[in-house]
Each structure stands twice: as structure tokens, then as C-alpha cells.
LORO-384029 format. One record per residue (C-alpha): x, y, z; chain; residue number from 1. Coordinates in Angstrom, 2 decimals. Example, Ala and Ser with C-alpha at 12.3 -4.5 7.8 and 13.67 -1.06 7.14 Angstrom:
2
        u        v        w  chaine  num
    12.30    -4.50     7.80       A    1
    13.67    -1.06     7.14       A    2
This chain:
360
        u        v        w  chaine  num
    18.37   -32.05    -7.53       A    1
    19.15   -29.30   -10.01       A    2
    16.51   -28.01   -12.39       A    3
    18.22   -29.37   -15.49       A    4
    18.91   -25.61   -16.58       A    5
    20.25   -25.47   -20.36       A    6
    20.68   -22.10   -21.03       A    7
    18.94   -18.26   -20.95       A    8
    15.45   -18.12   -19.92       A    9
    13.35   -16.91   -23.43       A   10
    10.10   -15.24   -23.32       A   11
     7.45   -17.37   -23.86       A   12
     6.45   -16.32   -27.42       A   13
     5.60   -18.34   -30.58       A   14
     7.29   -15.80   -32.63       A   15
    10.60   -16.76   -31.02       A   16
    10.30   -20.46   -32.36       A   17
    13.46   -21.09   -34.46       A   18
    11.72   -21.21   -38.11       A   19
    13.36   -25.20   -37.67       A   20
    10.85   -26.27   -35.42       A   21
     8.33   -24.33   -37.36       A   22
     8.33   -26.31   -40.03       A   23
     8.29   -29.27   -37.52       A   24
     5.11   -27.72   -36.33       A   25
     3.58   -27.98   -40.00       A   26
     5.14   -31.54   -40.61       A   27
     4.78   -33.71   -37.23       A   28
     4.19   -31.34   -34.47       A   29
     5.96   -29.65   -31.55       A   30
     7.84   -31.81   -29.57       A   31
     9.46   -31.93   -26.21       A   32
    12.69   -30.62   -27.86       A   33
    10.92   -27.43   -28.74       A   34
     9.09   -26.75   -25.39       A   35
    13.07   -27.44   -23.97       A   36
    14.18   -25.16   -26.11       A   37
    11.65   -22.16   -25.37       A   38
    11.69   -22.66   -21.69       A   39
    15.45   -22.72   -21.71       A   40
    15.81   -26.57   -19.96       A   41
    17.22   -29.69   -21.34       A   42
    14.20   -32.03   -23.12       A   43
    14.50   -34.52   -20.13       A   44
    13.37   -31.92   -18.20       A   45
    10.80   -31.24   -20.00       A   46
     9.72   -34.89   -19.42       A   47
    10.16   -34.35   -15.82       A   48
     8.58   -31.49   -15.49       A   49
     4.75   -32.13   -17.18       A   50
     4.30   -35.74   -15.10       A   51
     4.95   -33.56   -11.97       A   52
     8.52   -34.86   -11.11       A   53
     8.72   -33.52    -7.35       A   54
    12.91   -33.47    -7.99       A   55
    11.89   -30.76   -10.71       A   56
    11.63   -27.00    -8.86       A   57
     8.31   -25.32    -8.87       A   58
     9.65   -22.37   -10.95       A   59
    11.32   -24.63   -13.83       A   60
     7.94   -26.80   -14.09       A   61
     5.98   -23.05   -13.90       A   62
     8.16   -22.30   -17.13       A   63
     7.79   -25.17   -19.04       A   64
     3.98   -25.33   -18.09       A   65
     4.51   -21.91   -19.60       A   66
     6.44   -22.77   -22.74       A   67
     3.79   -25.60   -23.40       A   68
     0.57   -23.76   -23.67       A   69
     2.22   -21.03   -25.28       A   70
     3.34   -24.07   -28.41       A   71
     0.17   -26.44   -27.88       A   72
     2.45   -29.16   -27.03       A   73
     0.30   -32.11   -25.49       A   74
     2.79   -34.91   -24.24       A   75
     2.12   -38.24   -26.10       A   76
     1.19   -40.90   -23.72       A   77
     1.37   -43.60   -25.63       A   78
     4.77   -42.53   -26.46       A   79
     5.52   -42.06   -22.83       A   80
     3.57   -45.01   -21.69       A   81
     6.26   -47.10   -24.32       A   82
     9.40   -44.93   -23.27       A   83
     8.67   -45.77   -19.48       A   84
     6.45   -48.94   -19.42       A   85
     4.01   -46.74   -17.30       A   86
     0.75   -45.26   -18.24       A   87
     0.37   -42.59   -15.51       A   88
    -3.05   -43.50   -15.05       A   89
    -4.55   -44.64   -12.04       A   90
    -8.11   -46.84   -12.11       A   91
   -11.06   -46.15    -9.63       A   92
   -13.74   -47.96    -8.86       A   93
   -16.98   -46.67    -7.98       A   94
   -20.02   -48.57    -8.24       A   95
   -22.41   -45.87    -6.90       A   96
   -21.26   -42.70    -8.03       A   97
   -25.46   -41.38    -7.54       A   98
   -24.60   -42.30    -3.70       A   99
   -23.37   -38.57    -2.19       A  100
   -20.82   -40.12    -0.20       A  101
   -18.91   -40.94    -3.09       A  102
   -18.04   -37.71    -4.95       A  103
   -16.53   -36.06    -1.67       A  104
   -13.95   -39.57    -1.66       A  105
   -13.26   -39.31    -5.79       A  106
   -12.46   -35.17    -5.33       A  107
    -9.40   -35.22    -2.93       A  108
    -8.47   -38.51    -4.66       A  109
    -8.65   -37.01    -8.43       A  110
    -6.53   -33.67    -6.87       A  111
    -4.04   -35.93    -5.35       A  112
    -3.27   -37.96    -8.19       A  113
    -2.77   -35.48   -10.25       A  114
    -0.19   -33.63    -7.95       A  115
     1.20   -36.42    -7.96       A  116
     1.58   -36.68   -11.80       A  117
    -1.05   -39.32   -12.27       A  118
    -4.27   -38.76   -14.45       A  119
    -7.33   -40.72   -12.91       A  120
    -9.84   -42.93   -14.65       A  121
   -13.18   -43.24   -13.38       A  122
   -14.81   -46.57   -13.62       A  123
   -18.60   -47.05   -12.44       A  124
   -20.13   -50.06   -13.40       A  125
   -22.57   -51.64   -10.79       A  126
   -20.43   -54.48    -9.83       A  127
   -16.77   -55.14    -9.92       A  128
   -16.97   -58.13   -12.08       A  129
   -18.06   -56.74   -14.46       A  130
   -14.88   -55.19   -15.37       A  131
   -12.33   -57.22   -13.94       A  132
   -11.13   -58.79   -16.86       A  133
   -11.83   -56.30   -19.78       A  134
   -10.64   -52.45   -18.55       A  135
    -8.85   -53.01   -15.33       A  136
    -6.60   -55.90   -16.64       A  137
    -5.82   -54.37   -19.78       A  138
    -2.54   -52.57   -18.84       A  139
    -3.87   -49.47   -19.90       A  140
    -3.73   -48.28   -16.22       A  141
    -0.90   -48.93   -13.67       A  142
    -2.92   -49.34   -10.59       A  143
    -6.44   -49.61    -8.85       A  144
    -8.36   -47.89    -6.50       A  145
   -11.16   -50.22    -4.63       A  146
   -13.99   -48.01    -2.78       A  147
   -17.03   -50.09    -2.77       A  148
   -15.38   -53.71    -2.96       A  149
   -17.23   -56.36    -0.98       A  150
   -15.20   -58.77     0.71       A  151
   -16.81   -61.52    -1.51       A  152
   -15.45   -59.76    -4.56       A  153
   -12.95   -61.73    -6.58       A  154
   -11.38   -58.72    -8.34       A  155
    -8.91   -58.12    -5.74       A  156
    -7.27   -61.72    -5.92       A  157
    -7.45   -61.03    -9.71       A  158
    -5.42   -57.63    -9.27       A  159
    -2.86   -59.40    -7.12       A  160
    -2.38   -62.06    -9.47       A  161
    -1.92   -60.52   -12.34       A  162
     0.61   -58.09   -10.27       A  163
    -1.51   -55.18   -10.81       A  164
    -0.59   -52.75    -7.85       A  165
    -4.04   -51.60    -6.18       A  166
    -5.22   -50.27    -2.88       A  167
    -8.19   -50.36    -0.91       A  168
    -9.82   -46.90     0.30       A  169
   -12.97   -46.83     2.78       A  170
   -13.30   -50.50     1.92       A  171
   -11.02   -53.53     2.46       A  172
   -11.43   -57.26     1.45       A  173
    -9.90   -60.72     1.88       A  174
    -6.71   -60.41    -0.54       A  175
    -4.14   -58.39     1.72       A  176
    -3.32   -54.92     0.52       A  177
    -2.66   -51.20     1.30       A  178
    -5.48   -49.88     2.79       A  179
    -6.26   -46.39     3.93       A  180
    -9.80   -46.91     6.37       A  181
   -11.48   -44.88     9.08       A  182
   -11.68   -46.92    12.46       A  183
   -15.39   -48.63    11.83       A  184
   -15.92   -50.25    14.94       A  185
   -15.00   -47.26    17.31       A  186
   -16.67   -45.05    15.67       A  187
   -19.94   -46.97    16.29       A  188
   -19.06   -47.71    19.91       A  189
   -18.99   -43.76    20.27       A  190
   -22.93   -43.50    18.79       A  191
   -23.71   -46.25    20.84       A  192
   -21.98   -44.52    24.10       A  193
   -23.67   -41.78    23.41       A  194
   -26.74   -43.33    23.39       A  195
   -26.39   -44.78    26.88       A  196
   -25.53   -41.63    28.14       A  197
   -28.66   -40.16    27.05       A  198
   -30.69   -42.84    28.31       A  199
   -31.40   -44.85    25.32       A  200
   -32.82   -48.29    26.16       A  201
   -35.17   -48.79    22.53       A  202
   -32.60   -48.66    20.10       A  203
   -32.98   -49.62    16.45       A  204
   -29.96   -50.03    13.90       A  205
   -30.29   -49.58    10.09       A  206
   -27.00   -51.13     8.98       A  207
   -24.91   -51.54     5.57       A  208
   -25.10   -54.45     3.45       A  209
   -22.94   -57.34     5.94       A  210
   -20.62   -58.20     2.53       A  211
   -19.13   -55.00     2.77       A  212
   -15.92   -54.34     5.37       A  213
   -17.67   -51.39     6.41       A  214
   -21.12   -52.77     6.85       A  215
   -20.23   -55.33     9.04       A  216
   -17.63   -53.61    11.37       A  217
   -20.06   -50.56    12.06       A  218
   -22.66   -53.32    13.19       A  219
   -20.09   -55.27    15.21       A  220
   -18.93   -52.30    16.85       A  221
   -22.73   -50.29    17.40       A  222
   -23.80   -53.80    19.13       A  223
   -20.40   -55.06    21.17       A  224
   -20.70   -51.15    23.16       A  225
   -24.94   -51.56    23.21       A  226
   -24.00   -55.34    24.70       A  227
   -20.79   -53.71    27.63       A  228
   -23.68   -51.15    28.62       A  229
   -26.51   -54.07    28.93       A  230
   -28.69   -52.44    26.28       A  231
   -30.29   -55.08    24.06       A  232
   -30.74   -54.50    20.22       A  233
   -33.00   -57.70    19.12       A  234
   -33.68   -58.44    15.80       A  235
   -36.67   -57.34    15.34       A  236
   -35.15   -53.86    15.54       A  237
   -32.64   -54.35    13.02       A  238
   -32.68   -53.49     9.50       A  239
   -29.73   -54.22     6.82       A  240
   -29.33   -52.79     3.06       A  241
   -27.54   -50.18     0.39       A  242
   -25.70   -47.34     1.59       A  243
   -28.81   -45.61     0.11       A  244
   -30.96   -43.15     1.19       A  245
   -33.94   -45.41     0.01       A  246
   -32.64   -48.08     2.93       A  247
   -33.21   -45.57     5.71       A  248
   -36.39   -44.35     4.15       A  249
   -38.13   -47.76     4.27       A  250
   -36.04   -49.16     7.28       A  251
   -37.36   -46.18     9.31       A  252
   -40.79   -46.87     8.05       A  253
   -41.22   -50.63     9.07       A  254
   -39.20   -49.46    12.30       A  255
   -41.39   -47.08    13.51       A  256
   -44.86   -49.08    12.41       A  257
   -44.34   -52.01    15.73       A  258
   -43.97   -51.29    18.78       A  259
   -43.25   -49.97    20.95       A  260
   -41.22   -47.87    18.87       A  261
   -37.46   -47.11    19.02       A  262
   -36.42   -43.77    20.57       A  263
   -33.21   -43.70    18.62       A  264
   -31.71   -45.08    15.48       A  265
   -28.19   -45.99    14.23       A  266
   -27.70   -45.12    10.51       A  267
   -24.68   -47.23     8.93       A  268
   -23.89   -43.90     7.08       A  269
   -24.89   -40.55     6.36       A  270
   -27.08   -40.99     3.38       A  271
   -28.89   -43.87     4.97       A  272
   -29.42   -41.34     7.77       A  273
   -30.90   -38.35     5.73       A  274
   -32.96   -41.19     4.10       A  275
   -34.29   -42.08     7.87       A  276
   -34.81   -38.29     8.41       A  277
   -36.83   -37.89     5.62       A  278
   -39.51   -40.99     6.35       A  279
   -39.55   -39.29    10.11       A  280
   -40.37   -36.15     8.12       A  281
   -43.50   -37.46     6.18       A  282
   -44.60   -39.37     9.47       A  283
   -44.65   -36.63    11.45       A  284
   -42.23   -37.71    14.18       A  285
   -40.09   -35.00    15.80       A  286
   -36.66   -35.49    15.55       A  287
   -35.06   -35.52    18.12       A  288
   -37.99   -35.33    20.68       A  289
   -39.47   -38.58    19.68       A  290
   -36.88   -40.19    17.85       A  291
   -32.60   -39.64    17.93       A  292
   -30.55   -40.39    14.60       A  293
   -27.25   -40.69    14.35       A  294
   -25.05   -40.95    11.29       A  295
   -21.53   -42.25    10.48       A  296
   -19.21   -39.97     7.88       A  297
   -20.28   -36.52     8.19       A  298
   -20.17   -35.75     4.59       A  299
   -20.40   -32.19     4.02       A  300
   -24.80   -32.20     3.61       A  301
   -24.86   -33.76     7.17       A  302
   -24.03   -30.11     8.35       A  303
   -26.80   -28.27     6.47       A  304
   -29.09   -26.18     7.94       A  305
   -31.88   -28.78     6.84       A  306
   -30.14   -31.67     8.28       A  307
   -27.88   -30.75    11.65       A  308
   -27.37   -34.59    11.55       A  309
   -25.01   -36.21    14.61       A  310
   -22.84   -38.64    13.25       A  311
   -19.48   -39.76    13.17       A  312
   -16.90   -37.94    11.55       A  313
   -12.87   -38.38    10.63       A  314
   -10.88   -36.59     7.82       A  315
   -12.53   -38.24     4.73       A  316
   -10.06   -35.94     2.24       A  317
    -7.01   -36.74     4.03       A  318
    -7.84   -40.63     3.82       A  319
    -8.47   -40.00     0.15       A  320
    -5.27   -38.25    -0.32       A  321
    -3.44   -41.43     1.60       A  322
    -5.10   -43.83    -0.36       A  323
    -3.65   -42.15    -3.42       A  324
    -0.38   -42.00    -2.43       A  325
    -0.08   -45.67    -0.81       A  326
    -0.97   -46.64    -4.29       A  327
     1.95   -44.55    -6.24       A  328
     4.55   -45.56    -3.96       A  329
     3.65   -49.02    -4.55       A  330
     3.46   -48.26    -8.20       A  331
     6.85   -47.01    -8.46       A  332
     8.45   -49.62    -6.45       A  333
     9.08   -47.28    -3.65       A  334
     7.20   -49.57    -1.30       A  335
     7.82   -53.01    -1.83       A  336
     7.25   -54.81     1.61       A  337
     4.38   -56.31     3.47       A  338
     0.94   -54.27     2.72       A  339
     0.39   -50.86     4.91       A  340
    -2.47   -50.10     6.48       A  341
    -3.40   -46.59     7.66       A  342
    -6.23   -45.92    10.01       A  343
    -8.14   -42.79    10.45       A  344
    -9.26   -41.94    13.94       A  345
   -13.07   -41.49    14.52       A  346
   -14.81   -38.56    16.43       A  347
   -18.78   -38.04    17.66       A  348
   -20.22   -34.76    16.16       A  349
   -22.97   -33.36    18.02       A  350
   -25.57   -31.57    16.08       A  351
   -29.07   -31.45    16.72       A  352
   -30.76   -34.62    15.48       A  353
   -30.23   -36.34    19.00       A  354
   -31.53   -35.67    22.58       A  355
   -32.26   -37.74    25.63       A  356
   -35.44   -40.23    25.45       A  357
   -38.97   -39.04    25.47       A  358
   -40.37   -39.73    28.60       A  359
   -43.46   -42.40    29.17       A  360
């Protein structure tokens, strides 16, 4: 579509402010009209133009970006929230933002929201309950972004009854929605492959909490390969908890104190991982020549120089990215059908926190 182009391009220069809007300055404020004005555009826009209407080209928005700073305009958004019955501001949920994982997912969510002309609010109260019926359900926001949902949670039944447009990202529950999630169960079979391969018969698993999506389909999937290869994983060998690293500390602890020990160990995630390679640390077992980890996310700290953790990785930013824009398509009506569901493809990283079993 056209650019909306009024008439000459002006420099962008206070001084060239018609002495009108001036005094409109000193009585109410600069408007849209003004910025339209100075960047040579019609006011709509204007409009278009600062909520990062794609229709609008890239040099008209760079103008009136232009023409804004140099007035100190600051679009109203209550005023656009009432002219367009939308707030341009997206909820997410976090409810361990000190968990590392989490801050790579928010980053390439935040970016792509705001390319997208949305502004992101970050909630992080420990549970989702909590806020279900006072800041989500307000209308302040004009959709929802679920990362650490559990599939007991009733928020998401909430959100679809009170037809507020949400999606699910990394997690996914019982009320059917758009969902953008890495394949869970493949990517454990591949860590448990790869532990048959290397000859792995004593294998441990420290798992997610099982009311989580993810939790539970990294368990089904690390046990259904273990179970095709004839490799047991009893009980006794199992431990369950927080994506935290404080689970694989003391998981790895009580693992390693029966025996006979395990020679490797599946980590539901990264950070439980580092927290497994830490308690192996302080006990002074050799990793990997006494004891294989493996990890599931690859967040960027698996690949330091201190770490070199094997684990599972897929394109956590892209998955972000689609998350975000599932949600503002269903937001603006632009997909109005039966929930999507995008699914990220899992790969095995090898680094140097796994090797073949120690022999004896």
C-alpha cells in the first residue's frame, strides 16, 4: 500500500513547527497532527507508522520515527487503546524468571513483539493463580503468553472463557490452543539412543516436575527408547523435581550414594544438568569417565568452556519468535480457525560431558 504521502518532506527541526502547534505544545501537547505535519504524511499515518504497521514503508516509518523524537511526541495509549479497542500489549507469564532458561525464551519474544508493534508485559509471580483474575483478566492486555503453565493450571480455561486470545510457548496444557513446542519425546529418545550406543546399561534419570507438558513427555520419551533397546531404568534410579539447578544437585547426590552407581544420567533440562555437574564436581567424580550427563535445551551456558554439556538442542529463538506471532494473528482476527500447533525439531549435541561406560 502507499505510504500515505501528504506533501514535501521537511527537515526534522523544532524550529520549523508552525508557531500554531507551538502554542499547542505549551497548552496540551504535540499531537499526531504535528508529527504528520513535520514528517510530511497524513496523521493516519502517523498512527500507522509508530505501532509498526508492516503496510507502512520502512523509509516513511524512519521519518516519522524521526519527526517524533525530534517533537517529544509519545503516542497516548489509552487514547489509542479507546480509538481501537486494543491495548498493544501482550502478557507473559513467567514464574521463574531466576531459572536461566527463561531469559533466553522472554529475549526473542520481547524483540518480536515489538517488531511486531506490540509492547510486552512481564508477569512473574510464582504461580499462575495468583494472577488469573486480577492483571491478566483486566483488559489491560490483549493477549497471553503461557511458558511455565502446568497442565493442572486453571488459568488457561479462564483465558478461553473470558475470550482472552493466549498461546502456549515451551509449555502446553489441557484447554486447546496455539502452541509453539520443541518435539519433547524425540528429543529424549535421541539421549537415550545415544546412550545405548555407548554402552549404557546403569542409567539414572533426573526428570521435571510430571504436572508440567514438558516434564512428563521428556520422561515418556527417555524411558519408551531405554524400554525398545531392553535397558531398564527402575525406580530406584529415578529422581523428579524443579527445572532447578538445586534438583540436579541433590538428585545427583542421593543417585550416586547406592549402588552400584549409574554410569550416566538424563537431566530433564539444562539447568538441572549444570546442577548435576556441579554435585559430580564436589564429589569428585570425573565426568565423563565415571559418570555421562546429558542435557535437554542447550541454552547458550551449556556451551561454555566450564560446562561442554551434551544435550539436546532445537532453535529456542525461532520458537519464541513463533509463539509471538501465533498470538498476534490470533489477536487481530487474522487466524480464527481451529488452534495451530507448531513443532520444533530436536537434534543431539555432542560436547564433552559424555563417553562410553567405565569399565568393571
Amino acid at each position: 500500500m502507499g505510504s500515505g504521502h501528504a506533501g514535501p518532506v521537511l527537515p526534522v527541526d523544532r524550529r520549523m513547527l508552525p508557531r500554531s502547534a507551538r502554542m499547542r505544545r505549551q497548552q496540551v501537547g504535540i499531537t499526531s497532527r504535528d508529527v504528520a505535519r513535520l514528517a510530511g504524511v497524513s496523521q493516519p499515518t502517523v498512527s500507522r507508522a509508530l505501532r509498526g504497521d508492516t503496510r507502512v514503508s520502512a523509509e516513511t516509518r524512519r521519518r516519522v520515527q524521526e519527526a517524533a523524537r525530534a517533537l517529544g511526541y509519545v503516542p497516548s495509549e489509552a487514547g489509542r487503546s479507546l480509538s481501537t479497542r486494543s491495548a498493544r500489549r501482550v502478557g507473559v507469564l513467567v514464574t521463574d524468571l531466576t531459572n536461566p532458561f527463561y531469559p533466553h525464551l522472554v529475549a526473542p519474544l520481547h524483540d518480536e513483539l515489538e517488531r511486531l508493534g506490540y509492547r510486552m508485559m512481564l508477569f512473574t509471580e510464582r504461580s499462575d493463580e495468583a494472577i488469573a483474575s486480577e492483571r491478566l483478566l483486566d483488559r489491560s492486555i490483549d493477549g497471553v503468553v503461557l511458558t511455565t503453565t502446568g497442565l493442572g493450571s486453571g488459568l488457561p480455561a479462564e483465558l478461553h472463557r473470558r475470550g482472552l486470545p493466549f498461546v502456549y510457548l515451551n509449555r502446553e496444557g489441557a484447554t486447546p490452543a496455539d502452541a509453539a513446542v520443541v518435539d519433547n519425546r524425540l528429543g529424549a529418545e535421541l539421549a537415550a539412543r545415544e546412550l545405548v550406543t555407548l554402552g549404557h546399561e546403569r542409567v539414572a534419570g533426573i526428570f521435571g516436575p510430571e504436572e508440567t507438558s514438558t516434564g512428563r513427555e521428556r520422561e515418556y520419551g527417555f524411558r519408551l527408547a531405554l524400554a525398545e533397546a531392553g535397558v531398564g531404568l527402575p525406580e530406584a534410579r529415578v529422581r523428579r523435581g524443579p527445572f532447578e539447578f538445586e534438583t540436579g544437585h541433590a538428585a545427583l547426590t542421593s543417585l550416586m550414594a547406592a549402588e552400584p552407581r549409574p554410569t550416566a544420567v538424563f537431566c530433564g533440562n539444562d539447568v538441572i544438568a549444570t546442577g548435576a555437574l556441579d554435585a559430580a564436581l564436589r564429589a569428585g567424580i570425573r565426568v565423563p569417565d565415571e559418570l555421562t550427563v546429558i542435557g535437554f535445551d542447550d541454552i547458550p551456558m551449556s556451551a561454555w568452556e566450564s560446562f561442554r554439556l551434551t544435550t539436546i538442542r532445537y532453535d529456542l529463538h525461532e520458537m519464541a519468535a513463533t509463539a509471538a506471532r501465533l498470538l498476534v494473528r490470533r489477536i487481530s482476527g487474522e487466524a480464527a480457525g481451529d488452534p495451530e500447533r507448531v513443532v520444533f525439531a530436536p537434534a543431539f549435541v555432542a560436547r564433552r560431558t559424555h563417553a562410553r561406560p567405565p569399565a568393571g
